[in-house]
C-alpha positions as YAML, in Angstrom:
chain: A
units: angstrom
residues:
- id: 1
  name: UNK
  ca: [-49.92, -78.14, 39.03]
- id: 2
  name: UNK
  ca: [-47.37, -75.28, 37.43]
- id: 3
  name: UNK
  ca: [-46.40, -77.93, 34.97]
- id: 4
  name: UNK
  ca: [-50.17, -78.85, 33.43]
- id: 5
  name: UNK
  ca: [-50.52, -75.15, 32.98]
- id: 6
  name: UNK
  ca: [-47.69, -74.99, 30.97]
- id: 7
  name: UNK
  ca: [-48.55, -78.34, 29.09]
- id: 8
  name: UNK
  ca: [-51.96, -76.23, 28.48]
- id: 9
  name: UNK
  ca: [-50.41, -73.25, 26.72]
- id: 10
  name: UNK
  ca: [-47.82, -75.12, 24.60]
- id: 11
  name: UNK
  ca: [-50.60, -76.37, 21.79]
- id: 12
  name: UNK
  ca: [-51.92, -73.16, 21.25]
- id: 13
  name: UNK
  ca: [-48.40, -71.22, 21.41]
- id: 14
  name: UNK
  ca: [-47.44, -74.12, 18.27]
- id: 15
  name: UNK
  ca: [-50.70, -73.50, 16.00]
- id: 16
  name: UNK
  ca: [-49.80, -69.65, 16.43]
- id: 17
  name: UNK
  ca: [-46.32, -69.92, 14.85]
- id: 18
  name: UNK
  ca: [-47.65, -72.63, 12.53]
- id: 19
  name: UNK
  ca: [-49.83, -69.50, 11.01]
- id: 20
  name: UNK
  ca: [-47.62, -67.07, 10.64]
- id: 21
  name: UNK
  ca: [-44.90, -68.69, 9.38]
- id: 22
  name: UNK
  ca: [-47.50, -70.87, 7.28]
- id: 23
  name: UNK
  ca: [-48.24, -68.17, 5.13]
- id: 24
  name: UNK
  ca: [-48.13, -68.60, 1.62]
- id: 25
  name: UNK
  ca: [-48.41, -65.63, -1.04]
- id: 26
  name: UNK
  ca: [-50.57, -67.01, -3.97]
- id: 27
  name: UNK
  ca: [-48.28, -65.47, -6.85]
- id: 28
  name: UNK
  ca: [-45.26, -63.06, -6.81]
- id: 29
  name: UNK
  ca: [-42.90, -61.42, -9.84]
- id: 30
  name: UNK
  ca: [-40.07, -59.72, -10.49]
- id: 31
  name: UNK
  ca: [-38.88, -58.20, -13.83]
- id: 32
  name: UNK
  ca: [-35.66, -56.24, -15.07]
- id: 33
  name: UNK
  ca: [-35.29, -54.13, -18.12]
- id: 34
  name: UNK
  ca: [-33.12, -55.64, -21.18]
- id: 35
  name: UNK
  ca: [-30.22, -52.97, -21.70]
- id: 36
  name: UNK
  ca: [-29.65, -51.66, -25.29]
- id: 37
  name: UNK
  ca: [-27.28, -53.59, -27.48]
- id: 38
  name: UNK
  ca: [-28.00, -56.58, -25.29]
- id: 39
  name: UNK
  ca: [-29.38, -59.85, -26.90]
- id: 40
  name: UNK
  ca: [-31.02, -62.10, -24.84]
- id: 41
  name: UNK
  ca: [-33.18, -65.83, -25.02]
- id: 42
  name: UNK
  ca: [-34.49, -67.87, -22.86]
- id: 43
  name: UNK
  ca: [-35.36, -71.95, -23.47]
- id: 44
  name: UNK
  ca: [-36.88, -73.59, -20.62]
- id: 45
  name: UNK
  ca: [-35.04, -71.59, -17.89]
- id: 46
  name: UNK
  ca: [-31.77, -71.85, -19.43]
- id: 47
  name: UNK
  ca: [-30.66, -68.24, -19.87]
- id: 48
  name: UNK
  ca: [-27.91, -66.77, -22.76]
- id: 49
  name: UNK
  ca: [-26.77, -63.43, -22.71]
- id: 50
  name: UNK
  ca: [-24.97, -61.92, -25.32]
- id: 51
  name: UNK
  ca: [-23.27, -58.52, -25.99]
- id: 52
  name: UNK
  ca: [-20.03, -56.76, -26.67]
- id: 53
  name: UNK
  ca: [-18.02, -58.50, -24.81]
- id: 54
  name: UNK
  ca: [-18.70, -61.96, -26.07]
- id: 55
  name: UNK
  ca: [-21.91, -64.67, -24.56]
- id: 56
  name: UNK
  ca: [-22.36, -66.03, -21.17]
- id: 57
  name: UNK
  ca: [-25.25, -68.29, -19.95]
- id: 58
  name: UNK
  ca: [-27.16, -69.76, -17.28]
- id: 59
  name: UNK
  ca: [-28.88, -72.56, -15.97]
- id: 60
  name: UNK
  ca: [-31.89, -71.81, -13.21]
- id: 61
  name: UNK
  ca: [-33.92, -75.29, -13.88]
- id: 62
  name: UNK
  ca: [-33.52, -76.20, -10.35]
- id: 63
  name: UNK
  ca: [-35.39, -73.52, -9.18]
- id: 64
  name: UNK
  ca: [-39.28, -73.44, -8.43]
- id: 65
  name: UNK
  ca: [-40.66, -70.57, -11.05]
- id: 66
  name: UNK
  ca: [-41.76, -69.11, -14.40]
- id: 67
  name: UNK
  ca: [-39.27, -67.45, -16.36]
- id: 68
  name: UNK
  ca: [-39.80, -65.86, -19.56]
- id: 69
  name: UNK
  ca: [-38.73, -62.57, -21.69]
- id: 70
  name: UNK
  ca: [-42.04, -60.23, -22.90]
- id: 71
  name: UNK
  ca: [-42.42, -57.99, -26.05]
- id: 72
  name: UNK
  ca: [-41.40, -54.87, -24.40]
- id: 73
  name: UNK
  ca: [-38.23, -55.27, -23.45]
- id: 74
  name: UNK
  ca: [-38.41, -57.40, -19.76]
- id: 75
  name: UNK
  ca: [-37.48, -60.02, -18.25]
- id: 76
  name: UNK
  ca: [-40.25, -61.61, -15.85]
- id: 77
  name: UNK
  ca: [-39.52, -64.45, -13.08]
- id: 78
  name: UNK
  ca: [-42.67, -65.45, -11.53]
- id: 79
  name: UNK
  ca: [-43.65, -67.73, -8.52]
- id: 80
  name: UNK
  ca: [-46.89, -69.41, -7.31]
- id: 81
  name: UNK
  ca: [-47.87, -70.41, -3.53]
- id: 82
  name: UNK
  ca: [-44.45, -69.49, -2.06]
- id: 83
  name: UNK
  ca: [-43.54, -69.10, 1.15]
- id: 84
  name: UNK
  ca: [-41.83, -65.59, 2.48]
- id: 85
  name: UNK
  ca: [-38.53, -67.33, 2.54]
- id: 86
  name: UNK
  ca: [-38.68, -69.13, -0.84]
- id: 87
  name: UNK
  ca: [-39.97, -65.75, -2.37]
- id: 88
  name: UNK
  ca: [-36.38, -64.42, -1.93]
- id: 89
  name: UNK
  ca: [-35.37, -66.53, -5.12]
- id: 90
  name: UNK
  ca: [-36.86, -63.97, -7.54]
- id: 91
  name: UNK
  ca: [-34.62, -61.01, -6.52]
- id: 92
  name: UNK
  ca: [-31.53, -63.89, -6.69]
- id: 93
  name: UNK
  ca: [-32.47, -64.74, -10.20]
- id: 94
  name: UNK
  ca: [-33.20, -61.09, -11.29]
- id: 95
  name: UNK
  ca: [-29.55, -60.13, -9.65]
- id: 96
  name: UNK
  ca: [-27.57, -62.94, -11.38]
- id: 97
  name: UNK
  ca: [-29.22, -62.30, -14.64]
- id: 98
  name: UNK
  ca: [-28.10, -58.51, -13.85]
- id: 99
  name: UNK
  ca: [-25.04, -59.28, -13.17]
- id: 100
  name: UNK
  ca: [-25.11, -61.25, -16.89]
- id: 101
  name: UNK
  ca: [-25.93, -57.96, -18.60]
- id: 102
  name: UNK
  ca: [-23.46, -55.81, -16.93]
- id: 103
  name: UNK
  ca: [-20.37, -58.80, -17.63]
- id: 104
  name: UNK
  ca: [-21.32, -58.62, -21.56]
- id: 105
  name: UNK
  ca: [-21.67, -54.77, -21.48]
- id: 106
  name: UNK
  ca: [-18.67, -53.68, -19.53]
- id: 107
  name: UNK
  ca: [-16.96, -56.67, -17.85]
- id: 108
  name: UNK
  ca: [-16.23, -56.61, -14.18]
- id: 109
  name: UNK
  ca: [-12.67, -55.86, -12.70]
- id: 110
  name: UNK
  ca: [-10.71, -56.85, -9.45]
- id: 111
  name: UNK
  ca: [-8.15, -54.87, -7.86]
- id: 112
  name: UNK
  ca: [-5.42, -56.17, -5.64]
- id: 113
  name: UNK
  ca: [-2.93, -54.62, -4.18]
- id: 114
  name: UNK
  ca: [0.72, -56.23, -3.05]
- id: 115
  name: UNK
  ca: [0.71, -56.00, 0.91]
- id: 116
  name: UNK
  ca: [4.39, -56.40, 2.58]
- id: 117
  name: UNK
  ca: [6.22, -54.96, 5.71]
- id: 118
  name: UNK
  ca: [9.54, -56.02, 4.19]
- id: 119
  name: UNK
  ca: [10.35, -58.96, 1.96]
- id: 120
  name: UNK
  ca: [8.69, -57.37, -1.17]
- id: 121
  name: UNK
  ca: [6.33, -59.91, -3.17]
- id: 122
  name: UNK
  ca: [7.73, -59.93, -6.47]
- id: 123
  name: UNK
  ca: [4.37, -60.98, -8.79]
- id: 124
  name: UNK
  ca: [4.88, -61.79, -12.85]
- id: 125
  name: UNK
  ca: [1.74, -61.84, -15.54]
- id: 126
  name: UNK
  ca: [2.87, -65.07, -18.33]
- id: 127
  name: UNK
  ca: [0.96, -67.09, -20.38]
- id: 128
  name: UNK
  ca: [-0.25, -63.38, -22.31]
- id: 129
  name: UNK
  ca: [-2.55, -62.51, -19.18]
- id: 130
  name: UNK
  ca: [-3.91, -66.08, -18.27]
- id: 131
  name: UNK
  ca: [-1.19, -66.59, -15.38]
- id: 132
  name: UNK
  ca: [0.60, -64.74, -12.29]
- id: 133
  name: UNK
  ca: [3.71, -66.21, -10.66]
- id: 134
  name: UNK
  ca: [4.24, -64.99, -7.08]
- id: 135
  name: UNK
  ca: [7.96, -64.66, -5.88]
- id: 136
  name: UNK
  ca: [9.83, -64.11, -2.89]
- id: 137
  name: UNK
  ca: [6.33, -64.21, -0.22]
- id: 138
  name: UNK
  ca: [7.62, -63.75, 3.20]
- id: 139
  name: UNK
  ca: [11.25, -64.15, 1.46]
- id: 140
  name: UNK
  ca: [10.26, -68.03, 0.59]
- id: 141
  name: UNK
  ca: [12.49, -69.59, -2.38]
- id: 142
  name: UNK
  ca: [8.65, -71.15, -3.58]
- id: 143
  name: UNK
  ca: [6.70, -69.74, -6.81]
- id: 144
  name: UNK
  ca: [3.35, -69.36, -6.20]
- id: 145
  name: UNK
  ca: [1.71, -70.07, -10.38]
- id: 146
  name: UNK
  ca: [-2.19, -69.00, -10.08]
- id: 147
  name: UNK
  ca: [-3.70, -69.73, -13.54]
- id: 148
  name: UNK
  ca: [-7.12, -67.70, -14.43]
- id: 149
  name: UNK
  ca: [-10.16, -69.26, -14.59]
- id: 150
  name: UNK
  ca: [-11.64, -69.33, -18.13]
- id: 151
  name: UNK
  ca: [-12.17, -65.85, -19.78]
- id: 152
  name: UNK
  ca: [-10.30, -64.13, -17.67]
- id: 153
  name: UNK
  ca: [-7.75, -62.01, -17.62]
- id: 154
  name: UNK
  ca: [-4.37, -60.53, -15.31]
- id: 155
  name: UNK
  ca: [-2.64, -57.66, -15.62]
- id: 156
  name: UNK
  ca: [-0.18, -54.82, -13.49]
- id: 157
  name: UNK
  ca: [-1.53, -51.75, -13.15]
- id: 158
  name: UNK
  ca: [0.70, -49.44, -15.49]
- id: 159
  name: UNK
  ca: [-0.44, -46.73, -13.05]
- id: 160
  name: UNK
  ca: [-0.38, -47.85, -9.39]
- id: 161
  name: UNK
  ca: [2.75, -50.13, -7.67]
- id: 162
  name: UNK
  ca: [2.19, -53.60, -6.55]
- id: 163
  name: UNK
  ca: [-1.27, -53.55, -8.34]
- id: 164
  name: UNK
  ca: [-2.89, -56.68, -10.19]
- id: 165
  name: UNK
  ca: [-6.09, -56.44, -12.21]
- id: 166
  name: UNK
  ca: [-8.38, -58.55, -13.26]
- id: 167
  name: UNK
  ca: [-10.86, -58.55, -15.28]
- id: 168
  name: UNK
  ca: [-14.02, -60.55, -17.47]
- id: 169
  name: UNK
  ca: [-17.30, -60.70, -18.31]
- id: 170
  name: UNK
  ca: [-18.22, -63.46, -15.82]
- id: 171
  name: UNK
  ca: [-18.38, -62.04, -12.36]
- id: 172
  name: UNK
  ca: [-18.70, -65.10, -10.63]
- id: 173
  name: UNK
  ca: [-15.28, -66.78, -12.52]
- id: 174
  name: UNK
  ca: [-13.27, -62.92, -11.69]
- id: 175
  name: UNK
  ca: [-14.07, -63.18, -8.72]
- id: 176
  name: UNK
  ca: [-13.07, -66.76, -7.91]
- id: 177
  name: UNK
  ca: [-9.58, -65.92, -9.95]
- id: 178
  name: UNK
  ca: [-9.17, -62.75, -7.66]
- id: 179
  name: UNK
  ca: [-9.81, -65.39, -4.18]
- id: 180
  name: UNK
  ca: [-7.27, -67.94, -5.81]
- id: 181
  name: UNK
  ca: [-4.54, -65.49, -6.17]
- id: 182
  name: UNK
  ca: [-5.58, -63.91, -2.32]
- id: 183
  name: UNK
  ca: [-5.18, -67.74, -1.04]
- id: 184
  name: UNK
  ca: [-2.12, -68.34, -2.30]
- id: 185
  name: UNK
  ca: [-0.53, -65.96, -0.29]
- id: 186
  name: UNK
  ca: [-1.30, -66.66, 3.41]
- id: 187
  name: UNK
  ca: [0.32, -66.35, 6.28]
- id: 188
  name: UNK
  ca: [0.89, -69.68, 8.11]
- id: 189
  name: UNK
  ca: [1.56, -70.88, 11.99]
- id: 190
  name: UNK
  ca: [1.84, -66.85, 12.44]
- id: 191
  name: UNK
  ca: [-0.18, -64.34, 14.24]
- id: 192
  name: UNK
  ca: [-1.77, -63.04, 10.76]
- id: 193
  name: UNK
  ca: [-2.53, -59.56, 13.38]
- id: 194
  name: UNK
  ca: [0.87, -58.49, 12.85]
- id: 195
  name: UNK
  ca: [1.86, -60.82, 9.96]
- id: 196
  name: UNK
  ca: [-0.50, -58.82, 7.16]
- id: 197
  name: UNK
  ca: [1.50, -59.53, 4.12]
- id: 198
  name: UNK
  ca: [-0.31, -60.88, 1.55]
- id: 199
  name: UNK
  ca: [-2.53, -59.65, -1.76]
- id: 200
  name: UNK
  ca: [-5.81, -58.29, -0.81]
- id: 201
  name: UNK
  ca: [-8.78, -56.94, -3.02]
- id: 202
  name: UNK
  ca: [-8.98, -53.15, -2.86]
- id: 203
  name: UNK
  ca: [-11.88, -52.58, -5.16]
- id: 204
  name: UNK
  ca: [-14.04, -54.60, -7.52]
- id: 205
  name: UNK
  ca: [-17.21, -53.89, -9.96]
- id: 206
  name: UNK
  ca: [-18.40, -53.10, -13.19]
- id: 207
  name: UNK
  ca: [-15.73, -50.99, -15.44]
- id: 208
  name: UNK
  ca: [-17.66, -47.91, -16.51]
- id: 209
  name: UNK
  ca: [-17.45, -47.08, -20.01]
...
């Protein structure tokens, strides 16, 4: 008998969550202000930024809204019948295309800093900026070579010891140069608790002019 009450609840619990997840908002938009000095066209939601520090572009076909620049200055990403979940696509595009402006205004920089208890890593910028060789990690004869990603560059900080920084106007290519140079220094079959050598990202973010 308990278990036909049970079986009598369960259709109407289902059509409840069915209706309030079921939602759909009939249209939603975003928009973000075009800086000064900042050109920018869109072609059939294929996005080009240009500015000072050279052009950088995007491709946002595969996703589900309206994309266009007005007269006054904005950029505007619509969507039609979306769901709550799918709605969170318009702040992703308005944040990449952000993050566009701010790479061809003032380029985006990555700090690392040189971690060691006592064999000190040893770290050479060749190749005027595009490279890093890592020496002596953990007192190993290897040499770590970490080539940049495209646009990018590596420098030591003529300020701070056992500092590398990297910068460039793509954020999403600095910051995969900054996780290539962190990976090639880790600590294996070692308990990485006490074993924290390594290079490790102190800071990152736009450089302010």
């Amino acid at each position: 008998q308990g278990s036909s009450i049970v079986a009598a609840f369960l259709p109407l619990h289902s059509w409840d969550a069915e209706t309030c997840d079921g939602m759909k908002t009939l249209m939603q938009e975003e928009s973000i202000k075009v800086p000064k000095g900042v050109k920018i066209t869109i072609k059939s939601k294929k996005v080009e930024v240009t500015g000072k520090h050279g052009t950088l572009a995007r491709d946002f076909k595969h996703m589900p809204i309206e994309l266009w620049k007005t007269k006054n200055g904005l950029v505007r990403a619509r969507m039609y019948f979306a769901k709550s979940k799918q709605l969170s696509m318009l702040r992703s595009v308005c944040s990449h295309i952000q993050n566009l402006f701010e790479g061809v205004e003032k380029q985006f920089e990555y700090r690392m800093r040189l971690v060691y208890a006592h064999f000190p890593i040893n770290a050479n910028v060749t190749n005027g900026g595009k490279t890093v060789e890592i020496r002596n990690f953990l007192g190993e004869k290897l040499v770590r070579v970490i080539n940049m990603l495209p646009g990018v560059k590596v420098e030591k900080s003529a300020s701070t010891k056992d500092e590398l920084i990297i910068t460039g106007p793509d954020i999403e290519l600095t910051s995969q140069s900054a996780a290539l140079v962190h990976q090639s220094c880790l600590v294996k079959k070692k308990d990485i608790r006490k074993f924290l050598d390594g290079i490790y990202v102190s800071s990152h973010g736009a450089i302010e002019a």
